[in-house]
C-alpha positions as CSV (number, residue, x, y, z in Angstrom):
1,X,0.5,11.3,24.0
2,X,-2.6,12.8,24.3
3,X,-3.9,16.5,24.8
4,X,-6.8,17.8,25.7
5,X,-6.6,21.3,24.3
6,X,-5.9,23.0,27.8
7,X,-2.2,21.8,28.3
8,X,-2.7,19.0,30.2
9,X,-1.0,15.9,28.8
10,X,-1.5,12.2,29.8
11,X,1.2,9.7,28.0
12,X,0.4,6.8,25.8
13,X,2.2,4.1,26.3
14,X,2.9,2.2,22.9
15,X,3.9,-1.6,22.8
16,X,4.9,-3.7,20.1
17,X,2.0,-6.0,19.2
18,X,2.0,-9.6,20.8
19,X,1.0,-12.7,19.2
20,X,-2.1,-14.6,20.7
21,X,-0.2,-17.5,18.7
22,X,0.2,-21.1,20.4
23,X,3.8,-22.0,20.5
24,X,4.8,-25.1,18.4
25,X,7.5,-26.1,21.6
26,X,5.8,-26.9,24.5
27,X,7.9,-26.4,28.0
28,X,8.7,-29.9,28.7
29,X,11.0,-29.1,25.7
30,X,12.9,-26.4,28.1
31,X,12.3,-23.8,25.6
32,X,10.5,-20.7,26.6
33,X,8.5,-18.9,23.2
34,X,6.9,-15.5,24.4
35,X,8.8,-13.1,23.1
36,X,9.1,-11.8,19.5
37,X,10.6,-12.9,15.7
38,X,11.8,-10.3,13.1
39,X,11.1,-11.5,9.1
40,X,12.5,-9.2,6.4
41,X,13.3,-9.8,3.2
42,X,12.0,-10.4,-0.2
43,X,8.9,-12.6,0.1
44,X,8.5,-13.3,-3.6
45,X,10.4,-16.5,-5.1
46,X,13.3,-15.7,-6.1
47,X,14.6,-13.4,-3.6
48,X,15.6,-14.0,0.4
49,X,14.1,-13.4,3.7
50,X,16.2,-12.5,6.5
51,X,15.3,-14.4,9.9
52,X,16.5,-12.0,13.0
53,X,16.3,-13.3,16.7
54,X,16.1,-11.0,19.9
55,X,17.6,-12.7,23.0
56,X,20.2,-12.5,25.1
57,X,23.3,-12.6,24.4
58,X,24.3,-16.0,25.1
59,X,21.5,-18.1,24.6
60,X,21.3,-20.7,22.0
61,X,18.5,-20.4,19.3
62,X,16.5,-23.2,17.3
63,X,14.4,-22.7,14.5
64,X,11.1,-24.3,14.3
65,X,9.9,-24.8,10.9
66,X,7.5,-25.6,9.4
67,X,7.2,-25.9,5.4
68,X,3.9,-27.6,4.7
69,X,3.7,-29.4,1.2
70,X,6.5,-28.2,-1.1
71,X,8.5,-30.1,-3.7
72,X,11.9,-27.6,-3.6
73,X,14.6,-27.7,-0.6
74,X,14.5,-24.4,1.2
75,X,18.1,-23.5,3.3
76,X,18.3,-21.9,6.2
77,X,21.4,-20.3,7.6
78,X,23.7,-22.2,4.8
79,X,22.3,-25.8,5.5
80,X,19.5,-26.8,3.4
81,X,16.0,-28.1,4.4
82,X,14.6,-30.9,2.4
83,X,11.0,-31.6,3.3
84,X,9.6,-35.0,4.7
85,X,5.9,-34.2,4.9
86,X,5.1,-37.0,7.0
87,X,6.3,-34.2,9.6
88,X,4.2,-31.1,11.0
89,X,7.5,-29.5,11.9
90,X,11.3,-29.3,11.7
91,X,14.0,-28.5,14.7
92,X,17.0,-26.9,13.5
93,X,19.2,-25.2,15.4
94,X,20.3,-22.0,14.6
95,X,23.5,-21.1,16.8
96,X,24.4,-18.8,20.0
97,X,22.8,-15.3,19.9
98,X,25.8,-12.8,19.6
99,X,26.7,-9.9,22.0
100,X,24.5,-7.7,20.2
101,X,21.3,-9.6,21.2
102,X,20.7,-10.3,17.5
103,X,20.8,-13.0,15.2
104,X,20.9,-13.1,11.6
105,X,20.3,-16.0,9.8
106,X,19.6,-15.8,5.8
107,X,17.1,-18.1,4.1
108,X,17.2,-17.9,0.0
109,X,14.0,-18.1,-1.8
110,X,14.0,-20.4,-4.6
111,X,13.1,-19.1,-8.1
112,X,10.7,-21.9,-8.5
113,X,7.1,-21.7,-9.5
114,X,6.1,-24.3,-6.5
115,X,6.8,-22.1,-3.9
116,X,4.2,-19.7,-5.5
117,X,0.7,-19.7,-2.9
118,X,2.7,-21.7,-0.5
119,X,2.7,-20.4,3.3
120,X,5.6,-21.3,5.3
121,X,5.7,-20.5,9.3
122,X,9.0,-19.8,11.4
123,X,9.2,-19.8,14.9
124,X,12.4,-19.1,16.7
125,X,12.7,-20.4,19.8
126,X,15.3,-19.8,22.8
127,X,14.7,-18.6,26.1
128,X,12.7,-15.8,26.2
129,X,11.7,-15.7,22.5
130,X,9.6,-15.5,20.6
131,X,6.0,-15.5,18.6
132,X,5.4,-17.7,14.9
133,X,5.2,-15.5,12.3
134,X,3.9,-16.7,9.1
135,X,5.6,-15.7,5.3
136,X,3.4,-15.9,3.1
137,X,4.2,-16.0,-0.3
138,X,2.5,-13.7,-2.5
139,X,1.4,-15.1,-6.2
140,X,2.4,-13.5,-9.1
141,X,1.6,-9.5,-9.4
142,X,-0.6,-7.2,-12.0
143,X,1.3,-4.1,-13.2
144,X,-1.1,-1.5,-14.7
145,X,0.4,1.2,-16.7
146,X,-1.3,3.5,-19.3
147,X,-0.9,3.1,-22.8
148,X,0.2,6.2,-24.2
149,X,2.6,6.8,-21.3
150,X,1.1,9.2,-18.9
151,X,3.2,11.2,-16.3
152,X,2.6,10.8,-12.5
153,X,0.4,7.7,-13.2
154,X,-0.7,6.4,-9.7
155,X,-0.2,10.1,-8.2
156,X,-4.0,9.1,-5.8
157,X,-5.6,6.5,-5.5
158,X,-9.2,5.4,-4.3
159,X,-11.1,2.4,-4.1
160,X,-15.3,2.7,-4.1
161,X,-18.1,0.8,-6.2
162,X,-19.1,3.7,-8.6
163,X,-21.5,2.1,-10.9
164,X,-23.4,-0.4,-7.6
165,X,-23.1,-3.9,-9.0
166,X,-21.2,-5.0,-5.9
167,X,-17.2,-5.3,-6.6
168,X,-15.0,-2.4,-6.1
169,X,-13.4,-0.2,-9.0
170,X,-10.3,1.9,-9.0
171,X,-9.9,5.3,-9.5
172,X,-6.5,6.1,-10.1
173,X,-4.5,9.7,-11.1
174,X,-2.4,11.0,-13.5
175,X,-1.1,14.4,-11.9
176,X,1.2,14.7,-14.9
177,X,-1.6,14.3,-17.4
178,X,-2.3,16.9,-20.0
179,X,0.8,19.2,-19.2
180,X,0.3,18.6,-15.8
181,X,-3.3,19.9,-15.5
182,X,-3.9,16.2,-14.2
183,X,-6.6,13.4,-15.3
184,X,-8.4,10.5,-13.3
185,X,-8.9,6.8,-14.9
186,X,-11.1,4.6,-13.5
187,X,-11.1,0.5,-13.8
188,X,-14.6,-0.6,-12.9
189,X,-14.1,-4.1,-11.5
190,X,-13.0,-7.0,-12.2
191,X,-11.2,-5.6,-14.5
192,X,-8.2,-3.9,-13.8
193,X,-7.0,-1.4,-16.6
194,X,-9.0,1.9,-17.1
195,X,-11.6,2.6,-19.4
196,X,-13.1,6.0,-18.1
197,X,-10.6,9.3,-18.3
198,X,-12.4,12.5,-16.6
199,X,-10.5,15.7,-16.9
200,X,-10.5,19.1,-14.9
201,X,-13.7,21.0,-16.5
202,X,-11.6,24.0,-16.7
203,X,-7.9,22.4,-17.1
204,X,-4.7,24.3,-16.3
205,X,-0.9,23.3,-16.7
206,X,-0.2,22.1,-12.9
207,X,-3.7,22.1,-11.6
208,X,-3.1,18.4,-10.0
209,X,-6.6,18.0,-10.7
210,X,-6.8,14.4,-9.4
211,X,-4.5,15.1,-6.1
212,X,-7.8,14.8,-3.8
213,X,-9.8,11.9,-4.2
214,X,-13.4,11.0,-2.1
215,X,-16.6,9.1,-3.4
216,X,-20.2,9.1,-1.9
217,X,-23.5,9.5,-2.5
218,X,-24.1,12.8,-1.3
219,X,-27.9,13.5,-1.9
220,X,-29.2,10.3,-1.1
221,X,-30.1,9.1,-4.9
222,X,-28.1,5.6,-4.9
223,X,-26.0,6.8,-7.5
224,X,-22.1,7.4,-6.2
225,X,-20.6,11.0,-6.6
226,X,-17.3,11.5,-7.2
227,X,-15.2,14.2,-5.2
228,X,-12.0,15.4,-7.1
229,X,-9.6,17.9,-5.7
230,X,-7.2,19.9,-7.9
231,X,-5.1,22.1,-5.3
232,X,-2.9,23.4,-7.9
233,X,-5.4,25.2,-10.2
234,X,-6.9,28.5,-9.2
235,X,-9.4,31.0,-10.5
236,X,-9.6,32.3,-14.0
237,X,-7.4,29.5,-15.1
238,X,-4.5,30.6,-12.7
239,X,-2.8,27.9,-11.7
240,X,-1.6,29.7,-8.6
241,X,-2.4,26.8,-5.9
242,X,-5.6,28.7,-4.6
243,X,-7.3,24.9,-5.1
244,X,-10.5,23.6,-6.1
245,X,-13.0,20.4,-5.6
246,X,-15.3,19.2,-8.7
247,X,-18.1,17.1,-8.2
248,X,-18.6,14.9,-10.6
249,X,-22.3,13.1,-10.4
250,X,-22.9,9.7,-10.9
251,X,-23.7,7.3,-12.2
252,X,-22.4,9.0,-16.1
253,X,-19.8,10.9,-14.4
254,X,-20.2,13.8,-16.9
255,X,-21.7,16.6,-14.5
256,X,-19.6,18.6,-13.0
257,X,-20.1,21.1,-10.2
258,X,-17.1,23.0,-8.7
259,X,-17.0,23.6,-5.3
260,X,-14.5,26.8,-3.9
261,X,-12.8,27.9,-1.0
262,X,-14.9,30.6,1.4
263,X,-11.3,32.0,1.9
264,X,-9.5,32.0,-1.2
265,X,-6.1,32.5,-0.8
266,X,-2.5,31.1,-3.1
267,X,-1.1,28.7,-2.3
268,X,-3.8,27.2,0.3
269,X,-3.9,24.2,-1.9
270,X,-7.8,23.9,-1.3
271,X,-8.7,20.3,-2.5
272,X,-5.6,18.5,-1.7
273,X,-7.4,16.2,1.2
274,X,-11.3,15.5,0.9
275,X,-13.2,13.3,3.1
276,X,-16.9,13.0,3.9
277,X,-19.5,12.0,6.9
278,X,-22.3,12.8,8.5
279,X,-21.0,15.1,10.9
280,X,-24.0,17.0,12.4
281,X,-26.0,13.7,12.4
282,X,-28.9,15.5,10.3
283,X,-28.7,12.0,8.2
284,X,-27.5,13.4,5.0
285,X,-23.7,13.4,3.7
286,X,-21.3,16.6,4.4
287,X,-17.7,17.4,2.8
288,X,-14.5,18.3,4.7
289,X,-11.8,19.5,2.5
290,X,-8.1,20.0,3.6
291,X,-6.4,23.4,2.8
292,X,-3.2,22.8,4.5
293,X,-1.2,25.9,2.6
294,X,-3.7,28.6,4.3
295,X,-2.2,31.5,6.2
296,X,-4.6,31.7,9.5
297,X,-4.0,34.8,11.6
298,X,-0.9,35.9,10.0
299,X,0.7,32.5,10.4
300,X,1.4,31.2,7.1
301,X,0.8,27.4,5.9
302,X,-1.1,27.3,9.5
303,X,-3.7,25.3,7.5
304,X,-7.8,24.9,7.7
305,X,-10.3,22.3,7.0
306,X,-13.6,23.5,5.6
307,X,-16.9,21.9,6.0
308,X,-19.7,21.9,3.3
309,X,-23.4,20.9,3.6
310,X,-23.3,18.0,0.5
311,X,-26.8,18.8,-0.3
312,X,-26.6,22.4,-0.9
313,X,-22.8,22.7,-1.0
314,X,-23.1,25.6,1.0
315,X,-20.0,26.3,3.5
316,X,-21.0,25.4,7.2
317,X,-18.4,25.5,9.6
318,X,-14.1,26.5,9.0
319,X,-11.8,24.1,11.4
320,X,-8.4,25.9,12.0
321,X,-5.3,24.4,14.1
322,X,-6.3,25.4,17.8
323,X,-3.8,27.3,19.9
324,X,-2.2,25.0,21.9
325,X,1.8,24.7,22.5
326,X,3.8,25.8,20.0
327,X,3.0,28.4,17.1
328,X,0.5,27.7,14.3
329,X,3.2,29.0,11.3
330,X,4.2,26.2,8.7
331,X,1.9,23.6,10.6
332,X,-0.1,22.3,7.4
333,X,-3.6,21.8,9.5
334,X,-5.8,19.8,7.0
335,X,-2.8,17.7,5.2
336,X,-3.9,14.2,6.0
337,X,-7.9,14.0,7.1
338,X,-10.1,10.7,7.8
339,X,-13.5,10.6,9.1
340,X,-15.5,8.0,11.1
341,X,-17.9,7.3,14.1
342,X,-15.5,7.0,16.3
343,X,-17.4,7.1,20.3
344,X,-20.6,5.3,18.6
345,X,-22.5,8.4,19.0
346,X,-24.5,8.3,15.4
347,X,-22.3,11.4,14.1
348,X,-19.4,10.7,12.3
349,X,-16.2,12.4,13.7
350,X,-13.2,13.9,11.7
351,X,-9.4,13.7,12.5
352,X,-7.2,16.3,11.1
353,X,-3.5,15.7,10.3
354,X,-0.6,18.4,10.8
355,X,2.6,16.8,9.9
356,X,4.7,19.8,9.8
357,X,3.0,21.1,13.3
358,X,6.1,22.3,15.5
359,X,5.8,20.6,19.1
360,X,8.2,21.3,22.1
361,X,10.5,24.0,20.1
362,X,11.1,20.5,17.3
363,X,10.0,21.2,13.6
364,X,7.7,19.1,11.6
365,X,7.2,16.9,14.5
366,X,3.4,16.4,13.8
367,X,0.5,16.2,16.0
368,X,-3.5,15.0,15.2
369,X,-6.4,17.0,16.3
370,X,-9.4,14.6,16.5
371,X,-12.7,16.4,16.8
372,X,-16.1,14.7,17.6
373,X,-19.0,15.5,15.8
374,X,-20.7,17.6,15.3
375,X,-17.3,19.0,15.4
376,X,-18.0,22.3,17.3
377,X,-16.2,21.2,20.9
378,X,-13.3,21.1,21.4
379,X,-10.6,18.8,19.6
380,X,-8.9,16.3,21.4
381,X,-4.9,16.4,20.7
382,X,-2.8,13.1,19.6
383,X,0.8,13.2,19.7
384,X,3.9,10.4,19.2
385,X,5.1,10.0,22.3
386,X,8.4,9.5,21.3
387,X,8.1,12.9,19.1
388,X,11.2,13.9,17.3
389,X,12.1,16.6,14.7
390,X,11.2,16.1,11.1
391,X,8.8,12.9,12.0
392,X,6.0,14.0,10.0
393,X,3.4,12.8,12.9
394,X,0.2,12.3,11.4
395,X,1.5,12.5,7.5
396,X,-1.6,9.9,7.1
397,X,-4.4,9.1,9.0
398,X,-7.0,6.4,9.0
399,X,-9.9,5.3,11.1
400,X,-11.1,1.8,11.5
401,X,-11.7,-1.4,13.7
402,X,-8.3,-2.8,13.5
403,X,-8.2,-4.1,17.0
404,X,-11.4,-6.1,16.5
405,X,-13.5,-4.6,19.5
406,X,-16.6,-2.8,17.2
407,X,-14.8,0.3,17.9
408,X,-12.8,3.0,15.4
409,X,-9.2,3.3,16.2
410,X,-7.1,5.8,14.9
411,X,-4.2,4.6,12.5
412,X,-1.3,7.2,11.7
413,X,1.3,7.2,9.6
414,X,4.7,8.8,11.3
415,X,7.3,8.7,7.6
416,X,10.0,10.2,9.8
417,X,9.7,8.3,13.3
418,X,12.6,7.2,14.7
419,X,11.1,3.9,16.0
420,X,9.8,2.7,19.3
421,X,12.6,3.5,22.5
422,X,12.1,-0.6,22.9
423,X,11.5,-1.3,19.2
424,X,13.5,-3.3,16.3
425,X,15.8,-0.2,15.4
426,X,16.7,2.0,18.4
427,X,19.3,3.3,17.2
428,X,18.6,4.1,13.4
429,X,17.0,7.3,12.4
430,X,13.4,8.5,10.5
431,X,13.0,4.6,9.7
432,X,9.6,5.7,9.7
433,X,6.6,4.0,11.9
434,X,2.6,3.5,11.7
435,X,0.9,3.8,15.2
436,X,-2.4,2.7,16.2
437,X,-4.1,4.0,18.7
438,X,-7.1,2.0,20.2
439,X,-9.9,4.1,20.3
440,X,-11.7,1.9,23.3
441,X,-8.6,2.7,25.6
442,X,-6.3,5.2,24.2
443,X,-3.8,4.5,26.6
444,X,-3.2,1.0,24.9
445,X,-1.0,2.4,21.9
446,X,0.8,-0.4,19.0
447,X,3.5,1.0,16.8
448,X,4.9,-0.4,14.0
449,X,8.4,0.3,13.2
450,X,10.1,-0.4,9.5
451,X,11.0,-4.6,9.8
452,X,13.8,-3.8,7.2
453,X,15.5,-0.3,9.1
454,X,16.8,2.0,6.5
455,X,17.1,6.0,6.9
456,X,14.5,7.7,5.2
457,X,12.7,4.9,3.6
458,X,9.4,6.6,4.3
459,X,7.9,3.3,6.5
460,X,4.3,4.8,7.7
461,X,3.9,7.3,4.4
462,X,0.8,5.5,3.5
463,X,-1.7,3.3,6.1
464,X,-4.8,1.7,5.0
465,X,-6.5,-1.4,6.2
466,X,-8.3,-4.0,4.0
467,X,-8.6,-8.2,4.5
468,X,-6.3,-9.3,2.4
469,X,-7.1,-12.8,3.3
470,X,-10.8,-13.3,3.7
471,X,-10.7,-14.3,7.4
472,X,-12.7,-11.7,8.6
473,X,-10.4,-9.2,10.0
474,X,-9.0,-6.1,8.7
475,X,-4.9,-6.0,7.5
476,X,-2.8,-3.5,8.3
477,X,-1.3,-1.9,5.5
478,X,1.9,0.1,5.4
479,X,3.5,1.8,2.4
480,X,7.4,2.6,2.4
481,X,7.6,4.6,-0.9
482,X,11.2,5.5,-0.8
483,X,12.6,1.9,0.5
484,X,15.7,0.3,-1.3
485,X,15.1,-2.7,-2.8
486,X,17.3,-5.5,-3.7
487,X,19.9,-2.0,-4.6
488,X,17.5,-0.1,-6.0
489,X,17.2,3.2,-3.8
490,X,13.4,4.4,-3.7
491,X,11.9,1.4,-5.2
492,X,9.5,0.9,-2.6
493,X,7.9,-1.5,-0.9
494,X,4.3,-3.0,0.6
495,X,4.1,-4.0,4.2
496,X,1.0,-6.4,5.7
497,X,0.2,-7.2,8.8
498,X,-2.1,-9.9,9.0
499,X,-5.2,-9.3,11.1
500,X,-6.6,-10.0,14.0
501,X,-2.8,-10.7,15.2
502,X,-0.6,-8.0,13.1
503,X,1.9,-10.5,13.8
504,X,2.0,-12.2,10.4
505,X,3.9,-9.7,7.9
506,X,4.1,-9.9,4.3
507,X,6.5,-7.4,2.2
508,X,5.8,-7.3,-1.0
509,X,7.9,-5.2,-4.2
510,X,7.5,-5.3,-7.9
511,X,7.9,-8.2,-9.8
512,X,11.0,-6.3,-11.1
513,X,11.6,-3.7,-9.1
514,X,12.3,-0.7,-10.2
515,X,14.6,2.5,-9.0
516,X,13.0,5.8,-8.3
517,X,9.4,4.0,-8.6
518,X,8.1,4.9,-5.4
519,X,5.8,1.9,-4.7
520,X,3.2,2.4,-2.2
521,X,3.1,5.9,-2.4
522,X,-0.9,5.5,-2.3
523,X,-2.3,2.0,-1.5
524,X,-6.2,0.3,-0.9
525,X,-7.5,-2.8,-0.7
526,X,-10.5,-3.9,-3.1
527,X,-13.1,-6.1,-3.4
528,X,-12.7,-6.2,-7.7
529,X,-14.9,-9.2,-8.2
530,X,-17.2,-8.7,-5.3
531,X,-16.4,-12.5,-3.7
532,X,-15.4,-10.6,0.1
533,X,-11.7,-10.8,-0.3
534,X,-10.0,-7.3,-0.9
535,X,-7.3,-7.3,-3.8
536,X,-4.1,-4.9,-2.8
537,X,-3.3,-2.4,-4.8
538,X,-0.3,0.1,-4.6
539,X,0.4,2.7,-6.6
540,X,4.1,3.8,-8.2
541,X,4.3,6.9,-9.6
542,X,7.2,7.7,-10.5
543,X,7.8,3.8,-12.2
544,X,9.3,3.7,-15.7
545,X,6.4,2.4,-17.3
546,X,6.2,2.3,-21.1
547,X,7.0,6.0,-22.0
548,X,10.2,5.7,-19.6
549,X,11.3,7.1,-16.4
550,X,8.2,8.8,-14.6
551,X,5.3,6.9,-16.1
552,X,3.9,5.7,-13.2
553,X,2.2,2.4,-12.6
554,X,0.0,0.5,-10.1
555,X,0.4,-2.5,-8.9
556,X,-2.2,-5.3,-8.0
557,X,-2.1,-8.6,-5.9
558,X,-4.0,-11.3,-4.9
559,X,-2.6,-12.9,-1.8
């Protein structure tokens, strides 16, 4: 739903992403394939992916598979498939779809080390179903974890070339570092365990200094600066939450500048969200910072985004949650922030996340304020359209060409959605969602719901995009930090939607997971060894790593 700012509101009508896929049955066969196939599961060898078809009741569903080269029998449903591969493709039918208009069939994954790179496609198909989706399987994962032990391991995460010799390195925090004041290890690629620690100049026990994250060259000298925020620390080494940024100038990394709040205040948390752009257009590189804890107008945790010229530092404009619909009070303007060009305009624009906004009388429904650069008009509002209490609308936000069409669209994380009124889970609750909302037609909305439905598994906390697969076209990425896996409540798991479809899904966990992890708290895709293929990294940080139960680790695949 979208709102201009002066009350009127114009719905956006979200649909569940359709496959441009050829079906492998043509009609002559009397099998209609348009509509849409459900994989969850474990992806990796070893565990099991769950095949679920949408039809109606009645109908009689077949399963078209189709294996490739593999030397170990896969089953399906009980009955096993051995491969012949003199044949592109395998008919097997699956049974009648019960009255509940689904159909679960289980399909193990072998523990064998074949299976390992191998893509397998399954396409149901009944009347009135459904699209191919592709499971790929992912090869063997990287688990970084520090050595001593270090709490809160993994607690941010960003992905930039620091040091300009073309491959991507990882900046990664460690919120419980030094008693909690916080530290940030960098990785320069290829390589993927840290050899750089940079501290808070002026450390304090629960600064978080690490809990923002941004990188950029902001006065034009090649060399990439590195923005940290520490939202916990305050002045005169009070850790009281008034918040702070450091600037830390490349290419050493060992000058520091702080940069402050122009309205200082406890518990603003100044520094927990930093993003940059050129927002006025002037050509040179300014600095929004999130201070979602701010009390604006007597309202308290309204929020407020400031802007900073990143030349001069200096503070040039204050964004506060506009007026609109229902109070301002405990709305956290200035939690989740991205930045982008967004109507092609030459000035980047900035979106502004308030996950805890109250809308229609609901609490922490959400709502995202997108305002155009130079960011003086008036914001445009973005709503779900299927809002409910305690959704968390706009937890995460991200801007990028993930339709394809040379436009920004606006991704957003929704950890507490109930799921599309039409989607995979209508009658679950918070199974979380990720929405996308074109930003050539804004009334042509995708959502996402959680392919493996479970209460409060946090589907849509995280979103990034990267190409995962080298064809081109940006992934979708989804984190689901408090998932259950095989057991194991808030293990977590890794969701990809392969690009330019978002059809294909991958899941992907630990390699052993682990309870209480939290994986894909924070993920990103990077280029480590600078070949054009993005790596996928996801952080856990709350993993037992070496020093035990709260370590924190990430976690790195090539798929």
């Amino acid at each position: 739903m979208i709102d201009s700012g002066n009350g009127g509101r114009n719905p956006w009508t979200l649909a569940l992403a359709a496959s441009a896929l050829s079906p492998l049955l043509s009609a002559s066969d009397g099998l209609v394939v348009n509509e849409e196939l459900v994989l969850s599961g474990e992806t990796a060898p070893g565990g099991q992916v769950t095949l679920e078809v949408h039809a109606d009741p009645g109908e009689f569903a077949r399963l078209v598979f189709s294996p490739g080269f593999l030397e170990t029998p896969l089953s399906v449903g009980g009955r096993p498939l051995f491969v012949d591969v003199t044949l592109p493709w395998f008919l097997l039918d699956l049974g009648v779809v019960p009255a509940t208009g689904t159909l679960s069939i289980t399909s193990p994954i072998p523990n064998d080390a074949s299976l390992l790179g191998v893509r397998i496609t399954m396409q149901a198909a009944a009347p009135k179903l459904s699209n191919a989706t592709t499971l790929a399987m992912h090869s063997p994962s990287t688990t970084v974890a520090p050595t001593p032990a270090l709490t809160g391991f993994g607690g941010q995460l960003f992905v930039a070339d620091l040091n300009g010799d073309g491959r991507d390195d990882i900046v990664t925090s460690a919120l419980g570092a030094a008693g909690g004041a916080g530290e940030v290890h960098i990785a320069f690629g290829p390589g993927t365990t840290p050899s750089l620690v940079l501290s808070d100049p002026t450390p304090q026990s629960g600064g978080q200094f690490g809990a923002g994250l941004a990188a950029v060259d902001l006065v034009g000298s090649s060399d990439v600066d590195l923005l940290i925020g520490a939202f916990g620390a305050g002045p005169g080494g009070l850790a009281d939450s008034t918040g702070e940024v450091w600037i830390f100038e490349g290419p050493t990394f060992t000058s520091a500048t702080p940069l402050t709040s122009p309205t200082p205040e406890i518990a603003a948390g100044f520094g927990l969200q930093i993003r940059t752009g050129d927002f006025d257009g002037n050509g040179s590189v300014d600095i929004a910072v999130g201070e979602p804890g701010a009390t604006v107008g007597g309202s308290a945790r309204a929020g407020r985004v400031h802007v900073f010229d990143g030349a001069t530092l200096g503070h040039t404009l204050t964004l506060e949650k506009p007026l609109v619909g229902d109070t301002a009070a405990e709305a956290q303007f200035g939690f989740a922030l991205a930045s982008g060009d967004i109507d092609g305009d030459g000035k980047d624009d900035l979106a502004v996340g308030a996950p805890a906004a109250v809308v229609s009388g609901l609490v922490q429904v959400g709502e995202a304020w997108v305002y155009s650069g130079p960011l003086v008009a008036p914001p445009t509002r973005v709503l779900d359209i299927h809002a409910g209490g305690s959704s968390a609308f706009a937890c995460r936000l991200e801007l990028a060409d993930i339709v394809g069409d040379a436009r920004l669209d606006l991704i957003v994380g929704v950890p507490g959605g109930t799921g599309t009124p039409t989607g995979f889970n209508p009658t679950s609750i918070r199974v979380g969602e990720a929405a996308i909302y074109d930003g050539a037609d804004p009334l042509a909305g995708i959502a996402f719901d959680d392919p493996t439905p479970e209460d409060l598994g946090h589907f849509g906390f995280e979103i990034q995009t990267a190409d995962v697969d080298g064809n081109g076209a940006l992934d979708l990425i989804v984190g689901a930090n408090l998932a259950t896996i095989q057991g194991l409540t808030h293990a977590g798991a890794v969701f990809v939607y392969l690009g330019p479809g978002l059809v294909e899904r991958i899941e992907l966990t630990e390699g052993v997971p682990t309870a209480g992890a939290q994986l894909g708290t924070f993920v990103f895709g990077a280029d480590l060894d600078g070949n054009g293929v993005d790596s996928l990294i996801a952080t856990a940080p709350t993993d037992a790593g070496p020093g035990g139960t709260g370590t924190g680790s990430i976690v790195v695949w090539d798929l």
